[in-house]
N, C-alpha and C positions, 0 to 999 in steps of 0.2 A: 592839506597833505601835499607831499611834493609833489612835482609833477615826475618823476621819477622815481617812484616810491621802495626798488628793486636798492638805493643808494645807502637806506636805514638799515639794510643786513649784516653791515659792519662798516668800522672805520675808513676802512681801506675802501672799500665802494663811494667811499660820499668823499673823499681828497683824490680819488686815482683821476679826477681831471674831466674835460667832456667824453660824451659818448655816445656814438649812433648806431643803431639798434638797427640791424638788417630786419627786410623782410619777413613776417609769417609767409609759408608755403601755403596757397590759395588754388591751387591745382593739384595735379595729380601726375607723375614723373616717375619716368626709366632712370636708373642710376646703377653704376661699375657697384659701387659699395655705400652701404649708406652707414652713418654716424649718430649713434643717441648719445645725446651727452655734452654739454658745449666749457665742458670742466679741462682741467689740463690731459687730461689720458683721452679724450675726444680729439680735443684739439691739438695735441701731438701726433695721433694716428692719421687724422687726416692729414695734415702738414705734410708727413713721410711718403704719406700711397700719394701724393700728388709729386712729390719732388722723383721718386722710384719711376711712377708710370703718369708721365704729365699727360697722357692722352686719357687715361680714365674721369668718367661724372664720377667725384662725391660729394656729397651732398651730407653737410651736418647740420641735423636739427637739434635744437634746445627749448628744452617746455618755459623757457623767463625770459635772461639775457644771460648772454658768455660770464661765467665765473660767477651766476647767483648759486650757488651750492658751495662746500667746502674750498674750492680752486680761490673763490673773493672773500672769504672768511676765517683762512687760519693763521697763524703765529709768523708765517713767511720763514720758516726754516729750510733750507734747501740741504736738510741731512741724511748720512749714511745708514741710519735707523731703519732696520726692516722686522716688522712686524712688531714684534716688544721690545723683545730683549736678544742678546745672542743667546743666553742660554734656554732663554724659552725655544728658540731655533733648534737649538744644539737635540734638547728634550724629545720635541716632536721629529726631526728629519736627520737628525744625525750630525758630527764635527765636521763632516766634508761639507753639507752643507751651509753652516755656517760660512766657512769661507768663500763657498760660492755664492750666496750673498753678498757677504762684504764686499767681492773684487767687483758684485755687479751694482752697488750703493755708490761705492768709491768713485765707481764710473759714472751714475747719476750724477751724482755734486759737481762732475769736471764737465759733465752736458748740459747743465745748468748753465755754467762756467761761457763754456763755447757758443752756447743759443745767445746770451747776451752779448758777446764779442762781435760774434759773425755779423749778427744781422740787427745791431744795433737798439736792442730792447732796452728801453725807459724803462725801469724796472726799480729805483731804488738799491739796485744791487749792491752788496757788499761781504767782502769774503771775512769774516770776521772768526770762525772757528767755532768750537762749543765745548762747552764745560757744563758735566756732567756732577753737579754736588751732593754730596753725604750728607746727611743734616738728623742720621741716627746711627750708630753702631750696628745696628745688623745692614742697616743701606751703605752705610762703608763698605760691611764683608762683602755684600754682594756687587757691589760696585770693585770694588779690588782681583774678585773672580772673573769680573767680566774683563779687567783688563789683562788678566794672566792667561784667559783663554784668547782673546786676542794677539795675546805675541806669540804664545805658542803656537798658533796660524799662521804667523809669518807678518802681521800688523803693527807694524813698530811704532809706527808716528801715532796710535791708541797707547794711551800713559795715564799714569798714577801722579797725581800731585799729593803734600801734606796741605796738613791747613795755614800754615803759614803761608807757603806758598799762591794758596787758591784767593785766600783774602789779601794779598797784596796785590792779587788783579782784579776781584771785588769782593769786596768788605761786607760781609755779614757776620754777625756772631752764632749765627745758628749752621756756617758751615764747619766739616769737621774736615775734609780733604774732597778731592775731586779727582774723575776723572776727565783728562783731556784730548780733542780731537782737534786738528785743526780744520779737516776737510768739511768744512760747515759754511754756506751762505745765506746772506736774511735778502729779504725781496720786499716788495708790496706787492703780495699776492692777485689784487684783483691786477693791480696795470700790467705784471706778467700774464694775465690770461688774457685780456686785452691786445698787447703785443701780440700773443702766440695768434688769436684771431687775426689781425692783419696778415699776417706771414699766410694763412690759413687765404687767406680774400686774395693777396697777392699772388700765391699758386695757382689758385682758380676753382677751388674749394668753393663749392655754394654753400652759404651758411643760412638759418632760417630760423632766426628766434621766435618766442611767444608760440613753439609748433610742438605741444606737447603731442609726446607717441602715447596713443590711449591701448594698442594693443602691437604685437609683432607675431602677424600668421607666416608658417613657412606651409610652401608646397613646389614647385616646380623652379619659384623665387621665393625672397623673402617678402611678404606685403608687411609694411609699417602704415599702422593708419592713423592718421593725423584727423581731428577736425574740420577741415576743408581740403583736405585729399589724401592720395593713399602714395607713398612714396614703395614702387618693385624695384628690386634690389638683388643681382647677382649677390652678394655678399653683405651680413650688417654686422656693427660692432656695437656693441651696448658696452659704453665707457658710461654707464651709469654709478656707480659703486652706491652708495647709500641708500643713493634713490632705487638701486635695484630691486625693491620689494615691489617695485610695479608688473616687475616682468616675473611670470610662472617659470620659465626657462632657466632664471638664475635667483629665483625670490630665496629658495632656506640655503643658497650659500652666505649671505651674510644677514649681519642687521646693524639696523642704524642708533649709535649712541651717540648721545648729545654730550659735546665737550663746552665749554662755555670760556669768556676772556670780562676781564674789566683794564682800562686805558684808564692812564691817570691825565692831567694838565699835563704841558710842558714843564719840564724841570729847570729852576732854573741852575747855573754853574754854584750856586750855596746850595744847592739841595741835594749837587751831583758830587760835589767834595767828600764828603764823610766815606761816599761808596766808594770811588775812584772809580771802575767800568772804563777806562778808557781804552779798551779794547774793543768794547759795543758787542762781547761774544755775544753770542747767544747762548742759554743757561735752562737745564731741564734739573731736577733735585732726582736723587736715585728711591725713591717710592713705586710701590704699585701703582695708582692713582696720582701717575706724574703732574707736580706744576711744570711750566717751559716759563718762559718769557726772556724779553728784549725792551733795547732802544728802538724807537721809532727812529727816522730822519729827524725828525724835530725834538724828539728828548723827551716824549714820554713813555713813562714804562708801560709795557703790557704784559698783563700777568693770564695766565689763562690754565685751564685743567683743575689739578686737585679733584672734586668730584666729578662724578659724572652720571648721567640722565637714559633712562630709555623709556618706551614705550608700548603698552600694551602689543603683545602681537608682532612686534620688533621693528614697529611700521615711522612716523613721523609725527612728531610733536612739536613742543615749542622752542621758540629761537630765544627766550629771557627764561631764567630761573632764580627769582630774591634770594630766595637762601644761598645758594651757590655763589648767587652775586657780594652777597654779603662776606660770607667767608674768603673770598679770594681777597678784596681787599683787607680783611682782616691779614691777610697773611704775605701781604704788601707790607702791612705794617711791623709784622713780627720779620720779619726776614730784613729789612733795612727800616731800626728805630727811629732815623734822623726823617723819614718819611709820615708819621706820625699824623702830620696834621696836613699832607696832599689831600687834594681834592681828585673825585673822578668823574670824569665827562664823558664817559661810554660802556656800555655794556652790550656784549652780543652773543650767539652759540649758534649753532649747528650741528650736523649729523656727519660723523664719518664712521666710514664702512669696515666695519668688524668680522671677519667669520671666526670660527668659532673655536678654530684652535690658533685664533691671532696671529697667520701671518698671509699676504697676499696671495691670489692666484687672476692668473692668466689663461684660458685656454678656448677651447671650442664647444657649445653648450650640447651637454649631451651626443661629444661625437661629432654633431652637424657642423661640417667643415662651413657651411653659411652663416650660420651664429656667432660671431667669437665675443667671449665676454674682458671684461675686467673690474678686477672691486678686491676692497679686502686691503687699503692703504694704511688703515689703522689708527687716523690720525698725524702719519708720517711721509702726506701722498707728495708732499711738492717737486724732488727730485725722482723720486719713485716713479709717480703717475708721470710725469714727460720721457721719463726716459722707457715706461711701459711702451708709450705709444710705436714705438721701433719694433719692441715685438707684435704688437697689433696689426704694425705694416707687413710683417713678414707672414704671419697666419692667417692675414685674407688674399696673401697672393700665393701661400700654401708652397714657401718656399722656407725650405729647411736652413737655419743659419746656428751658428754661436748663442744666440737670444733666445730662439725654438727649443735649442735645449736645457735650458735650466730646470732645475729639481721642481720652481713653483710653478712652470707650463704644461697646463694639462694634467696637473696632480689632480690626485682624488679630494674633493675635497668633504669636509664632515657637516652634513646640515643640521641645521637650527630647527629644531623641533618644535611644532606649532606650537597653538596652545588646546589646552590649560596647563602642559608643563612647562612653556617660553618664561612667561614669567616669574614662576617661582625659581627655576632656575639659573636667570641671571640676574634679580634678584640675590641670590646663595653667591652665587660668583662674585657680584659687587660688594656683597657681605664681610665675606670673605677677603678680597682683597684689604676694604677699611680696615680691618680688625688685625690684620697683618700689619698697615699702616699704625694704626693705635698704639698696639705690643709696640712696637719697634721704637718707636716715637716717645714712649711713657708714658 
């Protein structure tokens, strides 16, 4: 086994370079605010409350190492996507909120933007845009609504391409038109979480891996207890989102479903002709049961979604699924023929954090201005979660700003009902979506 075994959770964990693993917490410690969660919405909120109040202790702990959860395992999109869809937005909270969304996603991708400018993050960055493709007649309609509600918001630069148009920037025969965004960046998800840890160390931010929170009691403070001590806490943030089923406090706000990827070999420039891609977008197809994928730095595809996974109770399962492995590359091959006979060198999954009417929240758990949560990224967290951590900063120091007020801070949110109804009804949910996909599909 490796001597680093935390590197097999995905690609990006075993190429993002060396890495030293701070200390477990081996005592017991006063602290301004403490941090669960060493993902990017952890490690953003701390980064902020130190740069805000560089005289406060925080103290962030994480149960592995920084970015073993979703932060070192997804697609590395840095997009404007909140929660589904806009109209699923629109459905649940209304057209105002849609736009207030957007103007707050738009703002994510350009603080994506600025964190690797300012302060020099290795990251693989690259502003490439995304392109959103039809690849059925009803995923066109609904893809063509989403971009007419779009500009009638006031969102211009969200556009309709035909299909000629979409295959002369990449060459599929199974697209039929697209829609286009440009505000879209790709990353290497784990060395962004990495970076953000430095930044995080460099503040003065105590970090403390392998220091799983087995419990969070509130009473006069908040006591986090760890395995070899109990870290009190004027204020904590559980930036846990998937893994929140540990915590009673925000357990039936979400649950965790398993999205899964397969990595082909590098492509060589005869494999990457037929398609053309030299724009390197990034590319989601318009289904329920979205695929995404991208170029790597080195040129190989990553495909990932299409189905998706959960687990008894809404709890944690497994990181490989054959079937799902199987099918994603199947559909490598139908989406670009001339890839046919690629080989693939990776397969990985994990859990992101769903609640239950699909779109993010932020706020104070139950009220207790000491607790503040966050979860509920959807699979969409990379610009999202970093730029959440702002409003983290601002709600454990219980200061009202532009952030504090958005529609998804402090919303009610609808919980996930245990079992024996959990499973059969998202089961029906995922049901449901497929069969949508299916119809649509042929």
């Amino acid at each position: 086994m490796s001597p680093e075994p935390f590197r097999s959770k995905s690609y990006w964990l075993e190429v993002a370079g060396p890495y030293t693993e701070s200390p477990p917490l081996e005592t017991s410690i006063e602290v301004d605010v403490a941090v669960v969660g060493g993902g990017y919405s952890g490690l953003s909120a701390a980064f902020y409350l130190k740069q805000a109040e560089p005289g406060l202790r925080v103290a962030l702990l994480e149960q592995e190492v920084i970015g073993y959860g979703a932060s070192g395992r997804n697609a590395g999109f840095a997009m404007t996507l909140f929660g589904l869809t806009m109209e699923t937005t629109k459905l649940r909270f209304g057209e105002a909120a849609v736009r207030e969304a957007q103007q707050y996603m738009d703002r994510a991708v350009e603080h994506v933007g600025e964190l690797v400018r300012t302060h020099g993050l290795q990251c693989d960055y690259e502003r490439t845009g995304l392109i959103t493709v039809a690849i059925s007649e009803a995923g066109k309609r609904r893809l063509m609504r989403e971009v007419e509600l779009a500009n009638r918001l006031g969102f211009s630069a969200i556009r309709w391409i035909e299909q000629d148009a979409v295959r002369s920037l990449v060459n599929s025969p199974t697209y039929l038109g697209a829609r286009v965004e440009d505000n879209c960046a790709l990353v290497n998800p784990a060395k962004l979480a990495w970076e953000m840890k430095r930044l995080c160390l460099a503040a003065g931010v105590e970090v403390y891996e392998r220091t799983p929170v087995q419990s969070v009691q509130s009473g006069r403070r908040v006591a986090l207890v760890t395995p070899r001590g109990v870290v009190n806490a004027d204020k904590a943030i559980l930036a846990t989102n998937a893994y929140s089923i540990a915590f009673p406090q925000v357990r039936r706000k979400q649950v965790a479903v398993y999205t899964y990827i397969v990595l082909t070999e590098p492509l060589s420039p005869e494999q990457l002709a037929p398609i053309g891609w030299q724009g390197r977008q990034g590319i989601e197809d318009g289904r329920n049961l979205v695929h995404y994928y991208r170029l790597t730095p080195d040129n190989r595809l990553l495909m990932g979604g299409g189905d998706v996974e959960f687990f008894r109770g809404g709890g944690l399962g497994q990181d490989q699924h054959a079937a799902i492995r199987a099918a994603l590359e199947d559909h490598v091959r139908r989406t670009f023929p001339s890839l046919r006979d690629v080989r693939f060198t990776h397969h990985w999954g994990g859990p992101v954090s769903v609640p239950f009417d699909m779109a993010p929240a932020v706020g104070y758990a139950d009220g207790d201005h000491r607790l503040i949560y966050a979860l509920g990224c959807v699979g969409h967290g990379v610009s999202l979660a970093l730029m959440n951590g702002v409003i983290l900063r601002d709600l454990a120091l219980e200061r009202r700003s532009q952030w504090t007020d958005l529609f998804f801070v402090n919303r009610r949110t609808i919980p996930w009902p245990g079992e024996p109804i959990f499973t059969p009804l998202a089961r029906a949910i995922r049901g449901g979506m497929r069969w949508d996909d299916r119809r649509s599909e042929g």
